[in-house]
DOTI-992139 format. One record per residue (C-alpha): x, y, z; residue in one letter; chain. Coordinates in steps of 0.05 Angstrom, whole numbers, plus 32768, in hexadecimal, padded with zeros to 4 digits. Example, Ala and Ser with C-alpha at 12.3 -4.5 7.8 and 13.67 -1.06 7.14 Angstrom:
<nodes>
NODE    c1    c2    c3  residu  chaine
NODE  80F6  7FA6  809C       A       A
NODE  8111  7FEB  808F       S       A
</nodes>
This chain:
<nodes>
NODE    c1    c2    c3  residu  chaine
NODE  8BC3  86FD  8480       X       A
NODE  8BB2  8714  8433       X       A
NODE  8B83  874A  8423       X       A
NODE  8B52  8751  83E8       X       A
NODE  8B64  8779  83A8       X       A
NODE  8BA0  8790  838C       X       A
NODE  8BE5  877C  83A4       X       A
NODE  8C05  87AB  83DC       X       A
NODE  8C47  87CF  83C8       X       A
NODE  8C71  87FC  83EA       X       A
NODE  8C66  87EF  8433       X       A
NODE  8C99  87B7  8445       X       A
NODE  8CC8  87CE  847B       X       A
NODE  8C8C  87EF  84A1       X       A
NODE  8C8B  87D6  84E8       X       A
NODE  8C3C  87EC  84EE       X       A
NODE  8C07  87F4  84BB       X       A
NODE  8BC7  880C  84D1       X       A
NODE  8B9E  8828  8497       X       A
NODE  8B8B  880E  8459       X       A
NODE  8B58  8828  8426       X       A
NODE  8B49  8832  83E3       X       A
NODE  8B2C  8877  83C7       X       A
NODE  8B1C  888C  8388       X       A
NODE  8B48  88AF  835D       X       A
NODE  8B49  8907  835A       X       A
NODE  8B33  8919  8313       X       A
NODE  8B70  8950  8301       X       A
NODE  8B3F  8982  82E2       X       A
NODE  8B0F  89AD  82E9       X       A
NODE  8AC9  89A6  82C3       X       A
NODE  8ADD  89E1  8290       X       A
NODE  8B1E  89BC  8280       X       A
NODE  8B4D  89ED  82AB       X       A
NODE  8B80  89C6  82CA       X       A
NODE  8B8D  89CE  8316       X       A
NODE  8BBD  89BF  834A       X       A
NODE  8BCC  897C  8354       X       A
NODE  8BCA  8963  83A4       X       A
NODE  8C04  8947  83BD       X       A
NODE  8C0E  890C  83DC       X       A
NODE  8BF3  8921  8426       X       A
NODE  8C25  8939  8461       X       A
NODE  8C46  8900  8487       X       A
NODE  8C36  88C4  8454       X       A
NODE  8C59  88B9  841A       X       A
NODE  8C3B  88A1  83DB       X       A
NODE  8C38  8875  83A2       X       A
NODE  8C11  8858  8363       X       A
NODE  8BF4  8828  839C       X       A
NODE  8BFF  883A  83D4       X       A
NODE  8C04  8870  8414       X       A
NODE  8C29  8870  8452       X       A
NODE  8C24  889A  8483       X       A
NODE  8C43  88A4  84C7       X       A
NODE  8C24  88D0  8502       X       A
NODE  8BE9  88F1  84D8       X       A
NODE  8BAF  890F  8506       X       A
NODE  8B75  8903  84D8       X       A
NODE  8B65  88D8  849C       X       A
NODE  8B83  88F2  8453       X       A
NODE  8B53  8910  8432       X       A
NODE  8B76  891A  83E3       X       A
NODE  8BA9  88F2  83BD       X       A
NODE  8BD9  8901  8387       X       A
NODE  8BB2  88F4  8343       X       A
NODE  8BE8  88AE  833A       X       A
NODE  8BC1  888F  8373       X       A
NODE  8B8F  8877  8347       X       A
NODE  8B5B  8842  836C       X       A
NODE  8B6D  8813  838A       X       A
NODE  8B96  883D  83BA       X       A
NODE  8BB6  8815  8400       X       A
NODE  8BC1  8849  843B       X       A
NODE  8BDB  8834  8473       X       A
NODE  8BDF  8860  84B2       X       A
NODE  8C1A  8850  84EC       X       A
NODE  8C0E  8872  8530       X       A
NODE  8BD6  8893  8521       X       A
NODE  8BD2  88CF  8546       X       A
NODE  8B8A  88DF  8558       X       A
NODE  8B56  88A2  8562       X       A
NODE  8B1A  88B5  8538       X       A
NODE  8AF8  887D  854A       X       A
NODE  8AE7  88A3  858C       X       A
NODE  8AC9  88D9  856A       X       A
NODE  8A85  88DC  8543       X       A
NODE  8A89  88C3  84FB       X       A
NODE  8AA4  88EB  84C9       X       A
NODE  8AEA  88DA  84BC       X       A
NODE  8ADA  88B5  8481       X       A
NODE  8AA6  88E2  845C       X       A
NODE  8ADB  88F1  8427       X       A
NODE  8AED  88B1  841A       X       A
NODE  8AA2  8891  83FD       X       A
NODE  8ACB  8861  83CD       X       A
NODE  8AE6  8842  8405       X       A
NODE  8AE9  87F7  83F5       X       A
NODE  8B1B  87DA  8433       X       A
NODE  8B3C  87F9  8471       X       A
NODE  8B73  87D9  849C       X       A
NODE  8B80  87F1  84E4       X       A
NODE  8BBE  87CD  8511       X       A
NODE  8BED  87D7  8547       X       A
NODE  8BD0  881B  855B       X       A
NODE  8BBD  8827  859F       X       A
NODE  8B78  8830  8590       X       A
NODE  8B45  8813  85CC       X       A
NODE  8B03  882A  85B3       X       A
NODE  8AD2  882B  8576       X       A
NODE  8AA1  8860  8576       X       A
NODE  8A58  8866  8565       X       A
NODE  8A58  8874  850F       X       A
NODE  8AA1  8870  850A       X       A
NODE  8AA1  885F  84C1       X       A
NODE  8A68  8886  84B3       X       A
NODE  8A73  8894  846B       X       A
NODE  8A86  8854  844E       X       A
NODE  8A51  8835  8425       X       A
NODE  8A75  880D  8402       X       A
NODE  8AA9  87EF  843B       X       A
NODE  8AB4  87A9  842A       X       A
NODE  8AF0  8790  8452       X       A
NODE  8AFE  87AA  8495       X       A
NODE  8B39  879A  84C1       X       A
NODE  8B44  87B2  84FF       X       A
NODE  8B74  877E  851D       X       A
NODE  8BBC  8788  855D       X       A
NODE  8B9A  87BE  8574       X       A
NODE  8B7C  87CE  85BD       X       A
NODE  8B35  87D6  85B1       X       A
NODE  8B0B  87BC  85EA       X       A
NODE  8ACA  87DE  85E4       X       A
NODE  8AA1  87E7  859D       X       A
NODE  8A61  8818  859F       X       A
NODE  8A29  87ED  858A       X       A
NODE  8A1F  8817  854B       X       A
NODE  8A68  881C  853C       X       A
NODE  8A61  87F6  84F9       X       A
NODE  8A1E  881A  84E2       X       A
NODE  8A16  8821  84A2       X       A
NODE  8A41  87EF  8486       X       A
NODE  8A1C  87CA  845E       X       A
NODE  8A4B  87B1  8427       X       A
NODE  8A7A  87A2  845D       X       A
NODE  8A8E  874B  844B       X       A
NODE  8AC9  8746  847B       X       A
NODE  8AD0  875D  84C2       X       A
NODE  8B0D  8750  84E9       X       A
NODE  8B16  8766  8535       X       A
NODE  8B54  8732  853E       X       A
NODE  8B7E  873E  8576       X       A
NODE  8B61  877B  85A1       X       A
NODE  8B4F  8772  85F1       X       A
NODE  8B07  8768  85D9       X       A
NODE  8AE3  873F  861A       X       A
NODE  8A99  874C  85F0       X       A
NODE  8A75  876C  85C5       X       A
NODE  8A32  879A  85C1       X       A
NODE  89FB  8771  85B3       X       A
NODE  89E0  8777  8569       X       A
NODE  8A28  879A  8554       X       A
NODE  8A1C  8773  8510       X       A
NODE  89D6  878A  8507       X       A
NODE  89CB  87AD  84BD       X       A
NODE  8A06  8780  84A8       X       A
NODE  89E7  8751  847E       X       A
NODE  8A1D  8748  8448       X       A
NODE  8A54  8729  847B       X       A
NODE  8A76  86E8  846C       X       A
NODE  8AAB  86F0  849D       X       A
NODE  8AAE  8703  84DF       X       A
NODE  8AF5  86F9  8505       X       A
NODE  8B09  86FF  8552       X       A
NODE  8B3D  86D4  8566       X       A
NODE  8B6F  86EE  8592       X       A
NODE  8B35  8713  85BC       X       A
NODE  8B2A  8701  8609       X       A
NODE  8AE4  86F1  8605       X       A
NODE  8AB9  86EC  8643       X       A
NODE  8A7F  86B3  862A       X       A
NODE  8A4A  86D0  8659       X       A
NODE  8A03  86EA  864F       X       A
NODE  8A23  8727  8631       X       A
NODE  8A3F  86FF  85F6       X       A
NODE  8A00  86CC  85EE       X       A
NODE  89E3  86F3  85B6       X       A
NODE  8A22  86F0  8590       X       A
NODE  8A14  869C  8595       X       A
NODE  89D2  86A6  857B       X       A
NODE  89E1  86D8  8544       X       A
NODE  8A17  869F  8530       X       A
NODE  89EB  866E  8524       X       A
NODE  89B6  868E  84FD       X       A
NODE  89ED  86BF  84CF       X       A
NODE  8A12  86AA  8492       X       A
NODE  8A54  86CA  84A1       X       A
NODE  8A81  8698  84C9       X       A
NODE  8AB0  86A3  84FC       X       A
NODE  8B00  868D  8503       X       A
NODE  8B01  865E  8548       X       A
NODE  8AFF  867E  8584       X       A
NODE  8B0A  8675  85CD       X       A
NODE  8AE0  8689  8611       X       A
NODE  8B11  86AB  8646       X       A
NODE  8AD5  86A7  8670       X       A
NODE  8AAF  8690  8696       X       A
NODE  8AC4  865A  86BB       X       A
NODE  8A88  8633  869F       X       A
NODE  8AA2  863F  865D       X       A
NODE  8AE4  8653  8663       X       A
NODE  8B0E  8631  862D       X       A
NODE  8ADF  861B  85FF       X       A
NODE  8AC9  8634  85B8       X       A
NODE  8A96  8667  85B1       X       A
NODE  8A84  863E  856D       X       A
NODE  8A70  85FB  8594       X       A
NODE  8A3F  8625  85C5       X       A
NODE  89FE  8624  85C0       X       A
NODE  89C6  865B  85D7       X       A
NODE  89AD  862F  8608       X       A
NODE  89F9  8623  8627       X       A
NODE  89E5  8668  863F       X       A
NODE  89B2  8672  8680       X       A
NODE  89AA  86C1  8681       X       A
NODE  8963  86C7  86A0       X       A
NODE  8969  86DD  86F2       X       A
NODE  8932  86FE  8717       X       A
NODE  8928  872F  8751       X       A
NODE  88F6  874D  877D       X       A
NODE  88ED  8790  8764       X       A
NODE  88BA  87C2  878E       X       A
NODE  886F  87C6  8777       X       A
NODE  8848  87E0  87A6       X       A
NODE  884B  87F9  87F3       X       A
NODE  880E  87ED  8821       X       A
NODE  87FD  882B  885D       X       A
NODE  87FE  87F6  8896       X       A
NODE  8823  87C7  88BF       X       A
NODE  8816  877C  88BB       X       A
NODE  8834  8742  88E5       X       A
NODE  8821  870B  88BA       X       A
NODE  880C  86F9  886A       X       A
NODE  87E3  86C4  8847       X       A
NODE  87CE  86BF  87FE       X       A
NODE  8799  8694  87E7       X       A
NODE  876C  867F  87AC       X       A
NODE  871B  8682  87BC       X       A
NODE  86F5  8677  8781       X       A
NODE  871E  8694  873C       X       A
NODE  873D  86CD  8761       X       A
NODE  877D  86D4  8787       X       A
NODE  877E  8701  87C9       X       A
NODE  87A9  870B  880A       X       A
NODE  87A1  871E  8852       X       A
NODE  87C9  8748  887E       X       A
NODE  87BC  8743  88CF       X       A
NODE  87C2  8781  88EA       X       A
NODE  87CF  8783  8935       X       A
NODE  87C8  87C5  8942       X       A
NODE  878E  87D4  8917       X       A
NODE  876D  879D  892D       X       A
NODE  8757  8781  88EC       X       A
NODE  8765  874C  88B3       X       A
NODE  876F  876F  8878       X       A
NODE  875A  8749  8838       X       A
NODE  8771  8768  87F6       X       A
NODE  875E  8755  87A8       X       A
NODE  8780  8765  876F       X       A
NODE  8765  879F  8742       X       A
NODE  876B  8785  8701       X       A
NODE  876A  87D0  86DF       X       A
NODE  8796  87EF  8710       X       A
NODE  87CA  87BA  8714       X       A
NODE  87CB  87BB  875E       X       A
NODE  87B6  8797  879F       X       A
NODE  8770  87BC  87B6       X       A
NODE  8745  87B8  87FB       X       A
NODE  8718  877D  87EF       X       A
NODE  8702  8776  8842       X       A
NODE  870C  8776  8888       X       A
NODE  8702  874E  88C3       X       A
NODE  86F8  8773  8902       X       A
NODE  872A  8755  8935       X       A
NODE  8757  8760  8973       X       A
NODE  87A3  875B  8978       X       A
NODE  879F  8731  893E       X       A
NODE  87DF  86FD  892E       X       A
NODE  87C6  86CE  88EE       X       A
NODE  8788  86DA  88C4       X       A
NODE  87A0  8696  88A4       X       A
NODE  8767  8681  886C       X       A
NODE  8752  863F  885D       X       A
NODE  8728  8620  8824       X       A
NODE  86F5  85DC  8833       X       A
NODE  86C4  85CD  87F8       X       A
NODE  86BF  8610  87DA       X       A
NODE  86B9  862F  8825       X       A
NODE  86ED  8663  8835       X       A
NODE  86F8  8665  8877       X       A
NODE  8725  869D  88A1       X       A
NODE  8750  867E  88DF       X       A
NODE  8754  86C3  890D       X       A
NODE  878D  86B9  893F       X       A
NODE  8785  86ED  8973       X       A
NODE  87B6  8704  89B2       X       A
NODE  8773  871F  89D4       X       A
NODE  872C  8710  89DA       X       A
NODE  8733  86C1  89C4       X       A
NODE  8741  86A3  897B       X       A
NODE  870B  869E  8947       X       A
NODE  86EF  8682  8905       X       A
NODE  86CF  86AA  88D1       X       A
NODE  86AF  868E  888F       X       A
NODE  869A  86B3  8857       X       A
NODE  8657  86C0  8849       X       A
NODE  865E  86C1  87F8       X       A
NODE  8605  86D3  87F3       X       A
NODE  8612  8710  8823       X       A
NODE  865F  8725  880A       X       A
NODE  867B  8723  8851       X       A
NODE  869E  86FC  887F       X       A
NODE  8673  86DA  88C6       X       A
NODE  868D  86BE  88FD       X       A
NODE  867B  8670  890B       X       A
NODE  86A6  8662  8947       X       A
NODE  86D3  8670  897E       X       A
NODE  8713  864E  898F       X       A
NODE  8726  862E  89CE       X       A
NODE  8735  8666  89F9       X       A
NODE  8749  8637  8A2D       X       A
NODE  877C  8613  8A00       X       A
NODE  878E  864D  89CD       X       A
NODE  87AC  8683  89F3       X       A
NODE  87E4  86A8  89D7       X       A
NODE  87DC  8688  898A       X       A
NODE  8818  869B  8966       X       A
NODE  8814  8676  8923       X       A
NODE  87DC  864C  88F9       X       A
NODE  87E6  8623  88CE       X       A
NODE  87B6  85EC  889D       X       A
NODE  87BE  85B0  887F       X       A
NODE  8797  8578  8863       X       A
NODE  87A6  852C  8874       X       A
NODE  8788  84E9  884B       X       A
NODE  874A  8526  882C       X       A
NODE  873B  853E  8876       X       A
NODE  874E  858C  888B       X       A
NODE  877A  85A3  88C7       X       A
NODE  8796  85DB  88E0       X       A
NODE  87C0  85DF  891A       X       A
NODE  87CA  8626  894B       X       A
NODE  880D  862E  896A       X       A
NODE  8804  8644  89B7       X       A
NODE  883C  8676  89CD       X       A
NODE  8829  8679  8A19       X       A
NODE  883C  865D  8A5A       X       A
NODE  87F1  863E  8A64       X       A
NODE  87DF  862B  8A1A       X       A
NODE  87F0  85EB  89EA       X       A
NODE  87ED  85F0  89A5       X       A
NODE  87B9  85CD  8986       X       A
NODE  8799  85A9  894E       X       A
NODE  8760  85B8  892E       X       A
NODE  872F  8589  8902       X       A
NODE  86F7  858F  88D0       X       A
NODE  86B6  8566  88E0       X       A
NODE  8691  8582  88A4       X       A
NODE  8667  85B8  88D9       X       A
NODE  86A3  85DF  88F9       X       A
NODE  86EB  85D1  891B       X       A
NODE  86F9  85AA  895B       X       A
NODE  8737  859C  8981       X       A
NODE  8752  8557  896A       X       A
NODE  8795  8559  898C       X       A
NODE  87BB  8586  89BE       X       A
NODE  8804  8575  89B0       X       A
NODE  882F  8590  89E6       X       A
NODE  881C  85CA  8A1B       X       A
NODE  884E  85F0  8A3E       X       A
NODE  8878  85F8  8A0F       X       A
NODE  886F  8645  89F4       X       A
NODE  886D  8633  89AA       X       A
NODE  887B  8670  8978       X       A
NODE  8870  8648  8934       X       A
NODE  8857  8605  8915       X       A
NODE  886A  85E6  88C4       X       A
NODE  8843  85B4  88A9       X       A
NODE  8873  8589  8875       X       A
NODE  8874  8546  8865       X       A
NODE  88B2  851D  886C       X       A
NODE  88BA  84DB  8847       X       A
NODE  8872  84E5  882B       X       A
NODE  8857  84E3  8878       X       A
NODE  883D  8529  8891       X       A
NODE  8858  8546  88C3       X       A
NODE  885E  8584  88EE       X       A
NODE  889E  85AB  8913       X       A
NODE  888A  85D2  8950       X       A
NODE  88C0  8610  895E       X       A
NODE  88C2  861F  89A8       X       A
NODE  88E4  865E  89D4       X       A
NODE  88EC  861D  8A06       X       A
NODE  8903  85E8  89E8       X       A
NODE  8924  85C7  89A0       X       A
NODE  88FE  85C8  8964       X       A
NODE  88CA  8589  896C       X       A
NODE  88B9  855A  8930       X       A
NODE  8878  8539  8937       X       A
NODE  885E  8505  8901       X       A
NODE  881F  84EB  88F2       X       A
NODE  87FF  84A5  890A       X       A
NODE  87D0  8490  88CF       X       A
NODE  87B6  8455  8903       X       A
NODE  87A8  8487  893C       X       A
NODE  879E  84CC  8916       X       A
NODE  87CD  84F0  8940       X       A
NODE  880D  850E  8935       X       A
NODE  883F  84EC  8965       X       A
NODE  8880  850A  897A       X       A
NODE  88BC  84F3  8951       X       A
NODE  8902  8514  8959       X       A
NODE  8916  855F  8965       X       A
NODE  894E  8589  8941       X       A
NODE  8987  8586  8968       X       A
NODE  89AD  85C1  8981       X       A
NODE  897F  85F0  8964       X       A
NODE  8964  861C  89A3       X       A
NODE  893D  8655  899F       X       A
NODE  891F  864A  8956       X       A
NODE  88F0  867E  894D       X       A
NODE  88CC  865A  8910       X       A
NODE  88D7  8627  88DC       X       A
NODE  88CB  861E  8896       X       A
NODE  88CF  85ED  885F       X       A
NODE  88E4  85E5  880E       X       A
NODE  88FD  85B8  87E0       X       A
NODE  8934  85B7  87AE       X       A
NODE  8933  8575  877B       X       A
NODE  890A  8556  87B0       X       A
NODE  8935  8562  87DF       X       A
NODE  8918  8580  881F       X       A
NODE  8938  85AF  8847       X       A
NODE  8920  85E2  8886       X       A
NODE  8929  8627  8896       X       A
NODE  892C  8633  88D3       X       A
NODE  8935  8678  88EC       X       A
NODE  8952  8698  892D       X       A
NODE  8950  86E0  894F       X       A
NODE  898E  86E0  8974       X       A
NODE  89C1  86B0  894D       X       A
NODE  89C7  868F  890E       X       A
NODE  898B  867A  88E5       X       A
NODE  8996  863F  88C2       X       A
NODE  8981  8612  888C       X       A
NODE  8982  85CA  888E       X       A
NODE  897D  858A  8866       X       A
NODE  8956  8549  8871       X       A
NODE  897E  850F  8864       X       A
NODE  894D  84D2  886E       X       A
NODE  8959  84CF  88BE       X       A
NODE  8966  8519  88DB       X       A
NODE  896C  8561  88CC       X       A
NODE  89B7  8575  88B8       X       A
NODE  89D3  85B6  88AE       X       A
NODE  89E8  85D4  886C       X       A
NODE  89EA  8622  8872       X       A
NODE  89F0  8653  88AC       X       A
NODE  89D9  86A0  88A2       X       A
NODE  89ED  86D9  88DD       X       A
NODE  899D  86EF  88EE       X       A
NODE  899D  8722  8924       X       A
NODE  895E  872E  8924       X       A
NODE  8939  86FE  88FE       X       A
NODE  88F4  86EB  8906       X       A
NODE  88E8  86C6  88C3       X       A
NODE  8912  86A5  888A       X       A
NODE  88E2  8698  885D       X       A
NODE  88EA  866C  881D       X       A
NODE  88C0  8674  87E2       X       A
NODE  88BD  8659  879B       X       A
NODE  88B2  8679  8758       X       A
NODE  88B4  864E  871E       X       A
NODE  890A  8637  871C       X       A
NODE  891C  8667  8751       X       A
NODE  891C  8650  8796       X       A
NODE  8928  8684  87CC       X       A
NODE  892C  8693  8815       X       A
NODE  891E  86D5  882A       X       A
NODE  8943  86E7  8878       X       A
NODE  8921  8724  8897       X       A
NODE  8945  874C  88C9       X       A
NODE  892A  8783  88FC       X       A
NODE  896B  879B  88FB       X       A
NODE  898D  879E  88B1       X       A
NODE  8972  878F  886A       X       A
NODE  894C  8751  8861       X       A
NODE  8976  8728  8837       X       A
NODE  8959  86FE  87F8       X       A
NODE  8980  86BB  87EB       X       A
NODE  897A  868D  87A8       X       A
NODE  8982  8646  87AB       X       A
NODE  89C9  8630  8779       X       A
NODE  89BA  85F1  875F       X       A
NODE  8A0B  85E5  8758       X       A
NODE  8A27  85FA  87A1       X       A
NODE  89EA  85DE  87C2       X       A
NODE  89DA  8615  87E4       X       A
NODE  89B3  865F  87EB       X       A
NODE  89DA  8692  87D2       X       A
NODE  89D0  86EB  87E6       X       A
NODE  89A5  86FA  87A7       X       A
NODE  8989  8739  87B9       X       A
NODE  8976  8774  87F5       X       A
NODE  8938  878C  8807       X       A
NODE  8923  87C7  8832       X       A
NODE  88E8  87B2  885F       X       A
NODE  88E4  87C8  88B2       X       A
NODE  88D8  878D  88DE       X       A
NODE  88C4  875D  88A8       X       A
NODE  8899  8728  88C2       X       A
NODE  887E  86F5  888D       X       A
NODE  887A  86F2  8840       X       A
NODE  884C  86D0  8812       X       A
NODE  884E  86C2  87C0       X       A
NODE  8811  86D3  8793       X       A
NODE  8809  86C9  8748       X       A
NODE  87DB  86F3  8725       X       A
NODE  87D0  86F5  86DC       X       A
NODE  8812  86D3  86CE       X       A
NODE  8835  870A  86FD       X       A
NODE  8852  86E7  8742       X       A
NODE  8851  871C  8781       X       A
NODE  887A  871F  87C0       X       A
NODE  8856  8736  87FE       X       A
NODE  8870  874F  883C       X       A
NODE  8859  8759  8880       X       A
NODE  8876  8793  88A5       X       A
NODE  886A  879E  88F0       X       A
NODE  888D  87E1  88F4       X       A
NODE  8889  87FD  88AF       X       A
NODE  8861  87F3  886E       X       A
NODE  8845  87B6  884E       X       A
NODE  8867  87A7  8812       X       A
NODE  885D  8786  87D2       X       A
NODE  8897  8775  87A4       X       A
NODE  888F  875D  8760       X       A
NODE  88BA  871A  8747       X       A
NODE  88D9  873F  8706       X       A
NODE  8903  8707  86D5       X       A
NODE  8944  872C  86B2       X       A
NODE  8968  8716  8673       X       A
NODE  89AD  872B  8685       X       A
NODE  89BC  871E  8634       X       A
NODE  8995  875E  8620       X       A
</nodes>
């Protein structure tokens, strides 16, 4: 490798050279013309017209003999102390300083300011050394610097914006490095492509997904650094055994039963507070599902009660409040457990899923007046949850039982019924099940108390099984989607509940993150003001709302 400037004399036969500068020359008098003491040439180095070597020295020279007129080479072998991990100020007598040369010293870090002093750096090498961190601001200040060299340390990245205030680079070299190509090092693809310096070849030790290939032929986009989380927003004073968001008119709001209160507890969002605020109740006992449900600009509120018979409230938008317009079959609706609504060919449905000995679970259909039974599918059968999907563009609905398989029923245009089509075989005791799709693929969660949940895949003729998941415990594995991320969120009575993203590679849910919610029950998505909201019902502990957070692991 050649170096700028004058020739350099006098150091063949060194094994190491470390240091090389140029400084300006000491004038040998004094202003009133009295002549002084010359400096020697400084302990440890020895000294030409060019040139100074020195071996073992603890700090930089700071004087020359008056022969080492500019340009003057110094080269430092096993340097004693590292500056370079102490604040700047090793250089401050050395302004002049046009080029410095650092190798085979042992040093493994450059400090914040480390040339602090050195205005008018141009070349700077710092090459067979064992640097493997840099402070971002290590090279402040540098802004004649034209040539950087970091060749051949165990650099694996750098501090983002490192070059920034470096406008005057042409050349930027860092082969021989073990760069790791991740999100760490994207802004170093960026700043590439939008610089005028350029950069020798050089090679990705990592990651696999880039492992081997040249950091000059990526691209920013080669790069996919945005991930997300559930981060804590706010914490609600009751418990809640169920959650439903829902769009009436322009504004967004949710509703919490609350067994124990006996009420379904409808909340707004405050746009000047930022958070979820009491919009209004509905007086109720034991309830189960305050599930909501919009026909022609009529909200109306499905109340699913253990006691006292299931009922159906509308709101009454001229008086603000919510009436009651019906009662549900008490005869057929005795222990609901789950509600859920669906429209089929523009007419509206909702079905309630009967949990007792003496109850079947039931349809329900809109005349245009009120709700009436349209078809009883099964009694007997202690149901604990019902999905409405469609499969193959048909709807359909799966029935989860404490007595039997999961049940897949699917609709008879001709006879406007749903007609029983297959179960899910050996797949007892599925407390619930729940749907999503990847690609437009579909695919089932279906979760268990005692066992393993489980989710499955729908390959044109049957369920099959993709992905177990230990769930002592569970009582829902709920997937939801926001924007790109698809996840699945496993409660537990008993542990953590455990968040799971979908990866698009392995074909499968991978642990993504933890969150800290007693007896989690249910949870529900809400986007407000371009902000998306995690809710979740607690039956033994607070109501919590989490907040969907996207992180740029470049910055």
């Amino acid at each position: 490798m050649g170096y700028p400037g004058r020739a350099v004399r006098g150091w063949r036969g060194w094994k190491g050279w470390t240091l090389l500068v140029w400084v300006a020359a000491v004038s040998p008098l004094l202003a009133d013309g009295r002549r002084v003491r010359q400096p020697r040439c400084p302990s440890g180095c020895i000294c030409t017209k060019d040139n100074a070597l020195c071996e073992n020295v603890r700090s930089v020279p700071h004087t020359f003999p008056p022969d080492n007129i500019v340009p003057c080479n110094l080269f430092l072998i096993n340097y004693v102390l590292d500056f370079m991990k102490s604040p700047g100020g090793s250089f401050v007598h050395t302004p002049a300083l046009q080029l410095l040369l650092f190798t085979a010293n042992s040093f493994d870090l450059i400090d914040e300011d480390a040339f602090l002093g050195l205005p008018h750096l141009e070349y700077l090498f710092i090459e067979n050394n064992k640097i493997a961190s840099i402070s971002p601001f290590a090279f402040r200040g540098l802004k004649a610097l034209i040539h950087l060299s970091l060749a051949y340390n165990n650099l694996e990245t750098l501090p983002k914006d490192v070059f920034k205030g470096m406008d005057a680079l042409t050349k930027v070299d860092l082969r021989g490095n073990n760069l790791i190509c991740d999100c760490k090092l994207k802004w170093l693809v960026e700043w590439m492509h939008h610089t005028n310096a350029t950069l020798d070849e050089i090679y990705c030790s990592g990651p696999p997904i880039h492992q081997g290939k040249k950091i000059n032929d990526l691209l920013p986009h080669s790069f996919d650094c945005i991930t997300a989380e559930f981060a804590s927003y706010q914490s609600l004073k009751f418990e809640s055994i169920s959650v439903e968001a829902f769009t009436f008119g322009k504004d967004q709001y949710v509703v919490f039963p609350q067994p124990f209160a006996g009420t379904c507890s409808f909340l707004e969002w405050d746009h000047v507070e930022m958070t979820f605020r009491t919009y209004d109740t509905i007086e109720s006992t034991s309830t189960v599902v305050c599930k909501p449900m919009v026909i022609n600009n009529h909200l109306f509120i499905i109340v699913a009660q253990l006691f006292g018979g299931s009922h159906i409230y509308k709101r009454d938008t001229s008086a603000n409040k919510f009436i009651k317009i019906q009662d549900i079959d008490i005869l057929k609706i005795r222990k609901p457990n789950d509600v859920e609504t669906f429209v089929i060919d523009g007419e509206s449905f909702f079905v309630i899923a009967d949990s007792s000995k003496a109850g079947s679970t039931t349809v329900y259909k809109w005349n245009g007046n009120g709700f009436y039974s349209h078809q009883s599918l099964h009694p007997w059968y202690r149901d604990t949850d019902v999905e409405y999907l469609e499969i193959s563009n048909k709807p359909h609905l799966i029935l989860s039982s404490s007595s039997q398989r999961p049940v897949v029923y699917q609709w008879n245009r001709n006879q406007k019924q749903f007609d029983r089509r297959t179960d899910i075989p050996d797949m007892e005791d599925v407390f619930s099940v729940k749907h999503f799709r990847v690609q437009g693929e579909l695919f089932i969660c279906l979760t268990r108390f005692i066992g393993d949940s489980k989710v499955m895949r729908w390959d044109g003729a049957l369920f099959k099984e993709v992905q177990t998941f230990p769930s002592r415990g569970s009582m829902v594995f709920q997937p939801v989607s926001v924007g790109k991320w698809q996840y699945a969120i496993l409660g537990s009575d008993y542990s953590l509940t455990q968040v799971y993203l979908w990866d698009t590679k392995r074909g499968q849910l991978v642990p993504s993150q933890e969150l800290n919610i007693q007896a989690p029950r249910a949870f529900s998505l809400v986007s407000i003001d371009g902000r998306v909201f995690l809710l979740a019902s607690s039956f033994k502990g607070k109501t919590q709302i989490y907040e969907h957070l996207m992180i740029d692991l470049s910055n």
